[in-house]
FIVEX-168641 format. One record per residue (C-alpha): x, y, z. Coordinates in steps of 0.02 Angstrom, whole numbers, padded with zeros to 5 digits, always signed. Example, Ala and Ser with C-alpha at 12.3 -4.5 7.8 and 13.67 -1.06 7.14 Angstrom:
2
+00615-00225+00390 +00684-00053+00357 
//
This chain:
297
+00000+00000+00000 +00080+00165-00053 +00065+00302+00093 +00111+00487+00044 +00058+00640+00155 +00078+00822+00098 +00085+00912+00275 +00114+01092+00323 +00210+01190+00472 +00192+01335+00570 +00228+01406+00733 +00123+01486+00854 +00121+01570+01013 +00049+01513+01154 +00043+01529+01355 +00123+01400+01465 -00021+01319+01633 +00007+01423+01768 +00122+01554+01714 +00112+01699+01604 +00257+01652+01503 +00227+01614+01307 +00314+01494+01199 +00332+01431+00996 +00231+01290+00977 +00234+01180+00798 +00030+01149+00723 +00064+01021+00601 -00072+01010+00460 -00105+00815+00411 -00168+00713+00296 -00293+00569+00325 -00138+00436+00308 -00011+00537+00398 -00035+00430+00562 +00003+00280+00463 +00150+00345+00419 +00201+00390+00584 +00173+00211+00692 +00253+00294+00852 +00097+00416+00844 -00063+00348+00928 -00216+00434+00983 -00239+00391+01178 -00402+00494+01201 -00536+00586+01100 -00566+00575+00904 -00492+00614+00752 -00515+00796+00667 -00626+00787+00544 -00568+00857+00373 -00616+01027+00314 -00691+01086+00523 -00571+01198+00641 -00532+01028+00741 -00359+00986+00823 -00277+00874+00913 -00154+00886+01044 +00016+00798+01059 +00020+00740+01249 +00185+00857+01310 +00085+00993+01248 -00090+00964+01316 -00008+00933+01489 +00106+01108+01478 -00009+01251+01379 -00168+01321+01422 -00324+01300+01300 -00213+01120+01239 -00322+01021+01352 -00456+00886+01294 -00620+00985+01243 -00533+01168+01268 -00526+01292+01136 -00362+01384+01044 -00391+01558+00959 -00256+01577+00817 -00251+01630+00631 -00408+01736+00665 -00508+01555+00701 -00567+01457+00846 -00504+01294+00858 -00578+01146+00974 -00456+01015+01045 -00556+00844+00992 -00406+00702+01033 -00273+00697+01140 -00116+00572+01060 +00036+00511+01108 +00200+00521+00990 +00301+00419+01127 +00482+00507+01143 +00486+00602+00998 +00435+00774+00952 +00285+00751+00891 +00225+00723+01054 +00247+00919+01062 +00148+00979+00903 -00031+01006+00883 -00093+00923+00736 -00264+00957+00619 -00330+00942+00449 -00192+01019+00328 -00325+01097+00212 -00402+01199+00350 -00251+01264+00397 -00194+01293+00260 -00338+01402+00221 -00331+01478+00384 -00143+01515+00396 -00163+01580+00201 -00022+01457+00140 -00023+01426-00036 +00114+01298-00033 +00135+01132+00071 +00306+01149+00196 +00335+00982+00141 +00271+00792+00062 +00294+00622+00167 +00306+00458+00088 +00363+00299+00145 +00467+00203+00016 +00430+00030-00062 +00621-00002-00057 +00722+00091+00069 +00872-00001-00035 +00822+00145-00172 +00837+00320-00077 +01009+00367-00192 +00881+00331-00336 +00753+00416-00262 +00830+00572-00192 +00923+00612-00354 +00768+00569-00477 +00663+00705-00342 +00814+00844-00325 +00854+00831-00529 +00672+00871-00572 +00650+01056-00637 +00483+01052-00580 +00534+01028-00386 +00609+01131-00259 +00619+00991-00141 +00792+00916-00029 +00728+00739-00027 +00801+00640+00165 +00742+00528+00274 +00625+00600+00392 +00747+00533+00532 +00893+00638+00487 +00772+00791+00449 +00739+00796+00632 +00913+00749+00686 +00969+00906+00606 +00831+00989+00668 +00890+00967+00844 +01073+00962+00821 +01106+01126+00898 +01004+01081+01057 +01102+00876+01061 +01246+00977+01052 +01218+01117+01200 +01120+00973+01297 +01300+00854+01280 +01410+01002+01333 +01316+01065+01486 +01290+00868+01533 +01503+00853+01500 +01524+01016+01599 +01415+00973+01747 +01483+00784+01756 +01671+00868+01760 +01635+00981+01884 +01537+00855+02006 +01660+00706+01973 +01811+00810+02031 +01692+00861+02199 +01656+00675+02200 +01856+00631+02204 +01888+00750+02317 +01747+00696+02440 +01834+00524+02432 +02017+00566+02460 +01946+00655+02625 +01869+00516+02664 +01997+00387+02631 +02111+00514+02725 +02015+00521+02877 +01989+00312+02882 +02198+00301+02853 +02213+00416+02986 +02090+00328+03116 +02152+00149+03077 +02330+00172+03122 +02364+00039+03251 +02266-00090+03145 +02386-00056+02996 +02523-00097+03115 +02467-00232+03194 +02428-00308+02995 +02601-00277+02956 +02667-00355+03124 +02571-00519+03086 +02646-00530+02922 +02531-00420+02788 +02658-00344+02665 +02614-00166+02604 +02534-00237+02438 +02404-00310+02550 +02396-00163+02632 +02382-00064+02479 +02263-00171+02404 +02132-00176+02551 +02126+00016+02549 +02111+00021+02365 +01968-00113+02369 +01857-00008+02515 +01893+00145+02406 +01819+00047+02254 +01682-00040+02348 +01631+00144+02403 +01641+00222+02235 +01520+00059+02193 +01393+00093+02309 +01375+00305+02279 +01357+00238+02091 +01235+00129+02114 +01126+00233+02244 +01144+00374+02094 +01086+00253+01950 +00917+00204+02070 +00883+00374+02101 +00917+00445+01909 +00800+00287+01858 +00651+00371+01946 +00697+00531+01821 +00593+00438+01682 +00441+00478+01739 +00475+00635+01733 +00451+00755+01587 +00550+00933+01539 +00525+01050+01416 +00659+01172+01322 +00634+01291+01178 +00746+01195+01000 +00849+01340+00957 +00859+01315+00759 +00666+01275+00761 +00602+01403+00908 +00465+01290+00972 +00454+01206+01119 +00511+01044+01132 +00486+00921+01270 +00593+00775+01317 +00621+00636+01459 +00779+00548+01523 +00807+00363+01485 +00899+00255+01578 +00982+00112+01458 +01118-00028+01531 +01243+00060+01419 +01211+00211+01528 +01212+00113+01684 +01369-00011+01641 +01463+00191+01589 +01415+00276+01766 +01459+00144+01844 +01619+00116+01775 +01659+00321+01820 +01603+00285+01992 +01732+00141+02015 +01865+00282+01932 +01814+00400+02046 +01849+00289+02206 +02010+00228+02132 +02072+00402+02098 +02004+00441+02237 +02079+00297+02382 +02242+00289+02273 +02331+00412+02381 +02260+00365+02558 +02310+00197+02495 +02490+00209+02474 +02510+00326+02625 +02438+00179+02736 +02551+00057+02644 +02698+00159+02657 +02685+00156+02865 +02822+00071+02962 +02755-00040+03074 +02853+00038+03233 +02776+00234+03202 +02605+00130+03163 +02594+00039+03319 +02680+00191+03443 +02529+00309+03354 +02373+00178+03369 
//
């Protein structure tokens, strides 16, 4: 079955629940197959617009965050009243935070006389070099023919990019609070376990043991703050944020996921951070003669 949807784009502005602060928001005008094309995209609650009426539906981020985006409310824009008939759910992607209707009403209501752009899916993805060029070499077109996947990944390449460098930045800065926190630590545990480093070494424990014992607490810590971090990130899921795409302007909402790549990574930094941590402590403990250890504890 061949599915093709000519769809149109356009921002408008509207007020944020329970502040007076406005934001871009993306009404996307659809075709009947458009949700066919889009699997990801389900309706959870409500109806369908029906073609050719000043029905909408909502994307779920954005019935949850602006006012009048709400099942059965009512938007005012492009001089029309528009009544919120379905509430659906894009999953985590950012269609979840457009508004979606009937592209020939808006159309008419925006004044566009052109589509923003046509959506197909392809018999044979094998043929998209065929495809693009046969679509970009026609006179008659002004069209840049991609997949709809890296459309949107250059969409939001800017805001990847600052989201990855303020993540870096603030993982830098609480790592080396983190490393510091354990050196103190280790420090302090050195310092109050004198005697029973000398008595070790009197009953035969070499300073490898030695080092190795502090360097496995100092691990076994870095473990456990890891792992408490990981359960308490995991409950971040169900939670939902919202920033403004800076080469689109509209608002775009977004939720953390917590993947065992993710997990296996943190953990692996929290079992650096000990290490670098405890390394010092370590080999101060190791390096005590048993004589000054023993006289001190």
């Amino acid at each position: 079955m061949r599915l093709a949807a000519k769809e149109i784009v356009v921002l408008i502005s509207l007020q944020k629940r329970g502040t007076e602060s406005p934001s871009n928001v993306v009404i996307r005008g659809i075709s009947p197959v458009s949700f066919g094309l889009r699997p990801q995209a389900r309706l959870v609650q409500g109806r369908m617009p029906r073609p050719g009426t000043y029905e909408i539906i909502s994307g779920k981020a954005v019935s949850a965050r602006f006012k009048g985006a709400g099942m059965g409310e009512k938007l005012s824009f492009a001089m029309r009243e528009w009544t919120i008939v379905g509430i659906f759910d894009a999953g985590a992607t950012g269609f979840s935070s457009e508004i979606w209707g009937d592209a020939d009403s808006l159309m008419q209501a925006f004044r566009r006389p052109l589509y923003s752009s046509v959506v197909f899916r392809m018999e044979d993805p094998e043929r998209l070099g065929s495809i693009k060029a046969a679509i970009e070499d026609d006179p008659r077109l002004s069209l840049d023919a991609k997949l709809e996947t890296d459309f949107y990944s250059e969409q939001s390449r800017a805001l990847s990019l600052f989201l990855k460098v303020l993540g870096t930045t603030l993982t830098a800065i609480f790592s080396i609070g983190a490393i510091i926190g354990a050196v103190i630590t280790m420090y302090s545990a050195v310092a109050g376990r004198v005697g029973e480093i000398g008595t070790l070494r009197a009953l035969g424990f070499g300073r490898t043991s030695i080092l190795a014992a502090f360097l496995a607490e100092s691990l076994l810590t870095g473990l456990a703050g890891g792992a408490i971090g990981l359960l308490a990130a995991s409950f971040l899921r169900f939670l939902s944020f919202s920033t403004l795409n800076f080469q689109t302007f509209s608002e775009l909402a977004f939720s953390f996921t917590l993947t065992l790549r993710t997990a296996v990574l943190s953990l692996t930094v929290a079992l650096v951070m000990g290490l670098a941590g405890g390394l010092l402590p370590a080999i101060k403990a190791s390096r005590m003669k048993i004589t000054d250890a023993l006289r001190t504890g």
